[in-house]
Biopython code that builds the backbone (N, CA, C, O; Angstrom):
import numpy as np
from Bio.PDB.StructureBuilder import StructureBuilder

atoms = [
    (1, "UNK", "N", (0.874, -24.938, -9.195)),
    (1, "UNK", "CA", (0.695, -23.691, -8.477)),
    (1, "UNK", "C", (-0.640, -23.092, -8.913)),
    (1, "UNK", "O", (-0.825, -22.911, -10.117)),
    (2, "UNK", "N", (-1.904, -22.662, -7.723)),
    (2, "UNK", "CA", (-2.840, -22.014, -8.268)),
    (2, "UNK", "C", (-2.490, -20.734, -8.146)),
    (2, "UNK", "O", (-1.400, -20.511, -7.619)),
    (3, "UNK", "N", (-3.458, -19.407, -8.675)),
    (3, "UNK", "CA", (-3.753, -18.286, -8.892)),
    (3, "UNK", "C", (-5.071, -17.489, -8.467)),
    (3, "UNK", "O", (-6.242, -17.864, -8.426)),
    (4, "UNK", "N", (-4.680, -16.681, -8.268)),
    (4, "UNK", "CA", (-5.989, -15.624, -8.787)),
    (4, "UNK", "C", (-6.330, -14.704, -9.744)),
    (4, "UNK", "O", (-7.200, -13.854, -9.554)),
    (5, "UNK", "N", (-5.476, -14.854, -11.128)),
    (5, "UNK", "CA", (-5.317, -14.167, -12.203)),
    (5, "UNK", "C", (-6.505, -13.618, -12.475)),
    (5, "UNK", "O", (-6.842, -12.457, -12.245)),
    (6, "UNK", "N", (-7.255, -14.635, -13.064)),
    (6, "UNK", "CA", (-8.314, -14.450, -13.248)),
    (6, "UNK", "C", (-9.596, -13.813, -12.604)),
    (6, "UNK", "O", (-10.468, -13.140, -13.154)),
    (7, "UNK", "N", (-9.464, -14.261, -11.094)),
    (7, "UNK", "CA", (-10.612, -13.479, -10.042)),
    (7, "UNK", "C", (-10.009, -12.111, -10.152)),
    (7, "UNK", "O", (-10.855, -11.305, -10.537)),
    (8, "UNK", "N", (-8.933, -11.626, -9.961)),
    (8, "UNK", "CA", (-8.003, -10.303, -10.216)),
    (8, "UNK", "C", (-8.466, -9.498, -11.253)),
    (8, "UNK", "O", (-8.937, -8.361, -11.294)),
    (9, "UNK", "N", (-8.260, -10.226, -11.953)),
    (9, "UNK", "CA", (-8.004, -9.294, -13.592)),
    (9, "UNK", "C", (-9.498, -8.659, -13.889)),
    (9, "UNK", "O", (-9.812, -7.501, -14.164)),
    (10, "UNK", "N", (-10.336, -9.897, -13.725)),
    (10, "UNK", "CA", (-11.850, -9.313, -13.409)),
    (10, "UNK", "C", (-12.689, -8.393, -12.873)),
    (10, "UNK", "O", (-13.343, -7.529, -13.456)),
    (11, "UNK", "N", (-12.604, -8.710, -11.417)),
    (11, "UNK", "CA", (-12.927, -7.470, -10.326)),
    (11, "UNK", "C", (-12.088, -5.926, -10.796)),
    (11, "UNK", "O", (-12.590, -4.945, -10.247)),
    (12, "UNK", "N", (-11.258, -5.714, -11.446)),
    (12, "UNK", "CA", (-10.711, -4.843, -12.086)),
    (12, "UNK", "C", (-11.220, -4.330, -12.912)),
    (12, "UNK", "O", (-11.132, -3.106, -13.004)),
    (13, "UNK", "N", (-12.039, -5.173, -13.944)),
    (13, "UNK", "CA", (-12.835, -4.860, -15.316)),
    (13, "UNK", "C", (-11.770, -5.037, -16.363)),
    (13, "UNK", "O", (-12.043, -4.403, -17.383)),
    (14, "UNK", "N", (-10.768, -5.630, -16.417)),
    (14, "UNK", "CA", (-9.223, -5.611, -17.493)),
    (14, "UNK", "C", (-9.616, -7.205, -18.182)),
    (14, "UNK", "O", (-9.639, -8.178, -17.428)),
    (15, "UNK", "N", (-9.896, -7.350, -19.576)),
    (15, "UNK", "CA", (-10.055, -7.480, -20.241)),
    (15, "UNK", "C", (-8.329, -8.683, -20.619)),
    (15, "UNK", "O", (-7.277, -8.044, -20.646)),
    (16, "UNK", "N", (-8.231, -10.090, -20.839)),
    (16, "UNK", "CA", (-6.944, -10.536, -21.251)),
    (16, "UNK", "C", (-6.310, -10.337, -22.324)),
    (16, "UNK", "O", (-5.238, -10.912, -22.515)),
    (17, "UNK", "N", (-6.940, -9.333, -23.400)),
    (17, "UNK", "CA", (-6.137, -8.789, -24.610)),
    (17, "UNK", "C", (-5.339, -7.664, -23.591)),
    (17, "UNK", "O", (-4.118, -7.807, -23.522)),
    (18, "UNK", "N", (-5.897, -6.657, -22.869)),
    (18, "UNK", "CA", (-5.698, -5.856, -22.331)),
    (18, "UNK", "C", (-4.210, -5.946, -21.656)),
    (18, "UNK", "O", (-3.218, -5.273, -21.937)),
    (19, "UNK", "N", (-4.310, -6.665, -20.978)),
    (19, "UNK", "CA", (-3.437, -6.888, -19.414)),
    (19, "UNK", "C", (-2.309, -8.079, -20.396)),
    (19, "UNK", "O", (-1.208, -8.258, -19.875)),
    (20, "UNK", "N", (-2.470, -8.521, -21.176)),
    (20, "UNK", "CA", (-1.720, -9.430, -21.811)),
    (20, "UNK", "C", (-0.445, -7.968, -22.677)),
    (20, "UNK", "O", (0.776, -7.876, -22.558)),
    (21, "UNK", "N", (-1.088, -7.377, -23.202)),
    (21, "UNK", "CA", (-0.825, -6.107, -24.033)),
    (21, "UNK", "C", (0.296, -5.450, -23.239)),
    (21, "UNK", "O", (1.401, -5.266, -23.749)),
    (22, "UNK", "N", (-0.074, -4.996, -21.627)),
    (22, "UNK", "CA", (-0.069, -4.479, -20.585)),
    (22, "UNK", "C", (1.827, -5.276, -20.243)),
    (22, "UNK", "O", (2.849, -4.654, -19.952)),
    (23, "UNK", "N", (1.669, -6.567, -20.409)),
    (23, "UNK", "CA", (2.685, -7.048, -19.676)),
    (23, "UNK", "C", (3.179, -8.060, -20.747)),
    (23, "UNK", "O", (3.402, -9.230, -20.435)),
    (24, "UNK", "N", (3.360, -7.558, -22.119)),
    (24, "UNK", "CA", (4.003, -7.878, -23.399)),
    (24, "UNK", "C", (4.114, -9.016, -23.478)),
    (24, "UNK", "O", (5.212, -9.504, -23.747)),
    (25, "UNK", "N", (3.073, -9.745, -23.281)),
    (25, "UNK", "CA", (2.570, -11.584, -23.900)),
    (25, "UNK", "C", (1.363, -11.715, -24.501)),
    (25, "UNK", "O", (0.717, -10.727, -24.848)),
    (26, "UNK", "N", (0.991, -12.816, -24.660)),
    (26, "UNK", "CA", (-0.080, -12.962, -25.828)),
    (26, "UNK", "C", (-1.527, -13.057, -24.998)),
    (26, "UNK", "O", (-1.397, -13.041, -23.774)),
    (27, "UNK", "N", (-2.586, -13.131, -25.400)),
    (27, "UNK", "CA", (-3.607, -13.460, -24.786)),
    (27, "UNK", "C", (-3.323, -15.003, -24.075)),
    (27, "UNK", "O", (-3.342, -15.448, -22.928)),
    (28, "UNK", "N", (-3.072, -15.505, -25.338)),
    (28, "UNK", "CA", (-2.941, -17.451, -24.963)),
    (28, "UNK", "C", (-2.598, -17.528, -23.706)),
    (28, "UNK", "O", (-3.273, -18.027, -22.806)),
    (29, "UNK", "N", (-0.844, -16.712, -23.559)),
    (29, "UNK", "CA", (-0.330, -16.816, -22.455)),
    (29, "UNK", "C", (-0.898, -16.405, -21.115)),
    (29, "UNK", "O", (-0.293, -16.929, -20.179)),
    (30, "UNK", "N", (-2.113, -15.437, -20.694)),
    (30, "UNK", "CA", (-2.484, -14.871, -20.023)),
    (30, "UNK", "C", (-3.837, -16.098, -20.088)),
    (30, "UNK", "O", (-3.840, -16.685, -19.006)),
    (31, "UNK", "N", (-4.629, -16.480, -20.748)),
    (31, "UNK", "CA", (-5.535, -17.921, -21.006)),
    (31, "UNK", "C", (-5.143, -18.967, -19.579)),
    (31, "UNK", "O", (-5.693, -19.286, -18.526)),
    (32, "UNK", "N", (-3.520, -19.320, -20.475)),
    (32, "UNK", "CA", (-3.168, -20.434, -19.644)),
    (32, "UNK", "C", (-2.909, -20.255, -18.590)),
    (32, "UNK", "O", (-3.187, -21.129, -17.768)),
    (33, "UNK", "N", (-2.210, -18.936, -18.142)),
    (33, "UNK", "CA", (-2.107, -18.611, -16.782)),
    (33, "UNK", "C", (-2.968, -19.044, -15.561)),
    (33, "UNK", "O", (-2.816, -19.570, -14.458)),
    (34, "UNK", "N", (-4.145, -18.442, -16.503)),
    (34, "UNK", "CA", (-5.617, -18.317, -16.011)),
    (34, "UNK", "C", (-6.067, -19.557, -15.574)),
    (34, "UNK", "O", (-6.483, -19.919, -14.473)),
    (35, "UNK", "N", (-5.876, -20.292, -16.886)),
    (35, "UNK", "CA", (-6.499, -22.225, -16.189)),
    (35, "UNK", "C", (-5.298, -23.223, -15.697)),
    (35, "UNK", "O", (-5.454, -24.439, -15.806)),
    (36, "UNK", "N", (-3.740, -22.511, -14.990)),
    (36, "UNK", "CA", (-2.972, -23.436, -14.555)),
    (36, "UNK", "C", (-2.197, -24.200, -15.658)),
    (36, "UNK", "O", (-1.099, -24.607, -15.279)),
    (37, "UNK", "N", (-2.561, -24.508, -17.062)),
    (37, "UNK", "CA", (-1.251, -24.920, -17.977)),
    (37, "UNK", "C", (-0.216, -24.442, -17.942)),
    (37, "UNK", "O", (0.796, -24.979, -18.393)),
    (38, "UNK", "N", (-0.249, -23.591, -17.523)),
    (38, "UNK", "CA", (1.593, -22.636, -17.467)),
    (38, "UNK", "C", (1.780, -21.926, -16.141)),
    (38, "UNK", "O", (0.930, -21.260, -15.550)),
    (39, "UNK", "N", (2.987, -22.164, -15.777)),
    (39, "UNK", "CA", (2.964, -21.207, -14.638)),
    (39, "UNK", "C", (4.198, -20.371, -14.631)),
    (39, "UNK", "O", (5.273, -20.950, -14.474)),
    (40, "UNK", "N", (4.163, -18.714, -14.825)),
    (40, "UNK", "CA", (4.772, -17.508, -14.835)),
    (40, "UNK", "C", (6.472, -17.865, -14.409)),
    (40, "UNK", "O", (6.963, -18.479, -13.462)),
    (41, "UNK", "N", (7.217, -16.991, -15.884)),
    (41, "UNK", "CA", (8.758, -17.120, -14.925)),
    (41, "UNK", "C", (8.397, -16.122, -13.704)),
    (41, "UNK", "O", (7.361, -15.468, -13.587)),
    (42, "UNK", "N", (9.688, -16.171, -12.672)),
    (42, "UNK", "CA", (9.465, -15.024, -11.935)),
    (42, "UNK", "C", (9.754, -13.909, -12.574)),
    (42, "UNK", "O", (10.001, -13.110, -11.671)),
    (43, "UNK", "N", (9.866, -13.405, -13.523)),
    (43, "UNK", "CA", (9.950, -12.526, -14.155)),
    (43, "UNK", "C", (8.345, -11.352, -14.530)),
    (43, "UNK", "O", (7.911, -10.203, -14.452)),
    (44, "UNK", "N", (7.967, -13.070, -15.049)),
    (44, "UNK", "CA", (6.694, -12.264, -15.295)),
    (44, "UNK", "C", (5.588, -12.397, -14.395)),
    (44, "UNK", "O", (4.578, -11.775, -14.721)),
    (45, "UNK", "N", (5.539, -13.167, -13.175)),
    (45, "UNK", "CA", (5.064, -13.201, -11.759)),
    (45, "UNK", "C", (5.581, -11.278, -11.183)),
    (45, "UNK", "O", (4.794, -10.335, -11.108)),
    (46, "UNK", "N", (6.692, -11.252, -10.955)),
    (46, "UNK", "CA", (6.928, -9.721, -10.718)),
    (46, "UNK", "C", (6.102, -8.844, -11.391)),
    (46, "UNK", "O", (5.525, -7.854, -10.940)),
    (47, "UNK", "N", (6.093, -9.545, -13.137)),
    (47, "UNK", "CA", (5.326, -8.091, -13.935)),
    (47, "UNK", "C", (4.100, -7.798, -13.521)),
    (47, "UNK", "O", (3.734, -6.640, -13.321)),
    (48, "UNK", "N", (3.341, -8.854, -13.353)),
    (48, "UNK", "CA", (2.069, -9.442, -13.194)),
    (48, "UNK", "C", (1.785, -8.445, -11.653)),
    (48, "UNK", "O", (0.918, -7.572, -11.710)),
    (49, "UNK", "N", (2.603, -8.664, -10.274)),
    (49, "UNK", "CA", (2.234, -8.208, -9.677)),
    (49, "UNK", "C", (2.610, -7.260, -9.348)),
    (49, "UNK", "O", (2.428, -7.093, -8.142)),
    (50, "UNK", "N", (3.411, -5.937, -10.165)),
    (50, "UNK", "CA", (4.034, -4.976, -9.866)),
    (50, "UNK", "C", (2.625, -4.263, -10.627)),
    (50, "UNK", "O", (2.181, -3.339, -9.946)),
    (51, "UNK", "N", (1.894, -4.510, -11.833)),
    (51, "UNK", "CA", (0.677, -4.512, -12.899)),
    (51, "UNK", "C", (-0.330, -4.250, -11.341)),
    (51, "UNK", "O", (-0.687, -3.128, -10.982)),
    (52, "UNK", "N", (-0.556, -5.138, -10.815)),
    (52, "UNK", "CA", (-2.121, -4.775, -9.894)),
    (52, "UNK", "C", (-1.799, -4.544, -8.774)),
    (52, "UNK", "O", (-2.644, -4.741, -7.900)),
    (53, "UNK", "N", (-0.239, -3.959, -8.332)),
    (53, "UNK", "CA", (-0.219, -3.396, -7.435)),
    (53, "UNK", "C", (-0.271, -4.475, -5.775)),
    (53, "UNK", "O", (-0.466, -4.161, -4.601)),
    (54, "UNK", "N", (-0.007, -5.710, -6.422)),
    (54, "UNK", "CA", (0.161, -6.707, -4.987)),
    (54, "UNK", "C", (1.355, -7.227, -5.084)),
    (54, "UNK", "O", (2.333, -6.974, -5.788)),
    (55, "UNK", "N", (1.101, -8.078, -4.177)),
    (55, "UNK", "CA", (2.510, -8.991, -3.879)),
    (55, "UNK", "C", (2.288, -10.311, -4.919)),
    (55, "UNK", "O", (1.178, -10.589, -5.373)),
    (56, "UNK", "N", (3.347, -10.976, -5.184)),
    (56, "UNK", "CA", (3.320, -12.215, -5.889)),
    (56, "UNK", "C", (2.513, -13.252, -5.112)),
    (56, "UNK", "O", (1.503, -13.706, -5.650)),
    (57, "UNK", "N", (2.793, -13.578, -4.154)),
    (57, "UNK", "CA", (2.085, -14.283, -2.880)),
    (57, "UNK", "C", (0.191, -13.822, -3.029)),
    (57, "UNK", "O", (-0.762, -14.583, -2.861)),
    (58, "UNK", "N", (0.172, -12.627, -3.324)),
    (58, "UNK", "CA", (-1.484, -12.685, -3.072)),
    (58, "UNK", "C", (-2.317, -13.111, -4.453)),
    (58, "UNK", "O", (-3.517, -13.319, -4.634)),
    (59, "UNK", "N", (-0.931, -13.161, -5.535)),
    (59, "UNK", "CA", (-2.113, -13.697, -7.177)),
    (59, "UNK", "C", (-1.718, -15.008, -7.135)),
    (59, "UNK", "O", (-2.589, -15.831, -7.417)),
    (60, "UNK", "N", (-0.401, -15.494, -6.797)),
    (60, "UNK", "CA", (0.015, -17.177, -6.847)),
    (60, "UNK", "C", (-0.025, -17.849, -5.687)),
    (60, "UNK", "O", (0.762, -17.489, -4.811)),
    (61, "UNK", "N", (-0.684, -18.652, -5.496)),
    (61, "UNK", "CA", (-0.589, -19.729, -4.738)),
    (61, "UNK", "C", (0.369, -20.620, -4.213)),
    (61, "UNK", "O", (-0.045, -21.505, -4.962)),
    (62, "UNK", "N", (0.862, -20.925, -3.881)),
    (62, "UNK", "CA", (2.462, -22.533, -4.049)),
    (62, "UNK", "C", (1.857, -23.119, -2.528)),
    (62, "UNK", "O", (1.852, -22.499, -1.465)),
    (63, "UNK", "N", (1.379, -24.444, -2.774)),
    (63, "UNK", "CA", (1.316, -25.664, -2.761)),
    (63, "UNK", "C", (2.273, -26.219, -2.195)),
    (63, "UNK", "O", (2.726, -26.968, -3.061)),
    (64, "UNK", "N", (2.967, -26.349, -1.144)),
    (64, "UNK", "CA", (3.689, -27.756, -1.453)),
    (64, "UNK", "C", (3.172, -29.020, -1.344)),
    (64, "UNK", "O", (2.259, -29.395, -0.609)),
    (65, "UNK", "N", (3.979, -29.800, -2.315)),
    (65, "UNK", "CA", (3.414, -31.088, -2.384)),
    (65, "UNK", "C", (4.183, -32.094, -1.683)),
    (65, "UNK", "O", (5.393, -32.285, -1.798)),
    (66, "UNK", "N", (3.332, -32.746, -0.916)),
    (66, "UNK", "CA", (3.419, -33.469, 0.447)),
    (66, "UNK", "C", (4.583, -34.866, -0.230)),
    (66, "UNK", "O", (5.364, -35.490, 0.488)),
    (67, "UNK", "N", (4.418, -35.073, -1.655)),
    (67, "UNK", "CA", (5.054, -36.307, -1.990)),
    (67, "UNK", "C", (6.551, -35.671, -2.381)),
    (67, "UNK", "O", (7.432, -36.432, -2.782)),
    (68, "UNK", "N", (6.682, -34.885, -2.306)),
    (68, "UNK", "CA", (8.315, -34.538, -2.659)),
    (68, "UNK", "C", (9.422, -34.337, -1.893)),
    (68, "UNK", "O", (10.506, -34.097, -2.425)),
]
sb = StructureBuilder()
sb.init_structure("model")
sb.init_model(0)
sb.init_chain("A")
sb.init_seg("    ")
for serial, (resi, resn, name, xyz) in enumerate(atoms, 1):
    if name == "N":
        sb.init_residue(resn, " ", resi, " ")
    sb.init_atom(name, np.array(xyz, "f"), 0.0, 1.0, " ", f" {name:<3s}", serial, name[0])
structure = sb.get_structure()
């Protein structure tokens, strides 16, 4: 699944200590978000986009993959 965490969090000026702080995980976790190693429970997909005020759909991406 891609993102726009990162283009997001930016254009904002929010900082990933910040927004990590913001939505009670670590930087790392907000890192990996960022480069696709991990991808958000819906839990914290909600936090994430209840945080900048969008929909889950406009920071995550989903892909389906044609082989499944």
């Amino acid at each position: 699944m891609n993102n726009r965490l990162e283009e997001i969090r930016k254009q904002r000026g929010i900082k990933q200590e910040e927004l990590a702080a913001a939505l009670e995980v670590s930087r790392q976790t907000i890192g990996s978000l960022e480069n696709g190693r991990y991808n958000p429970s819906i839990l914290l997909a909600f936090k994430i986009a209840r945080f900048f005020g969008m929909s889950i759909e406009e920071i995550f991406i989903y892909e389906e993959d044609d082989n499944v």
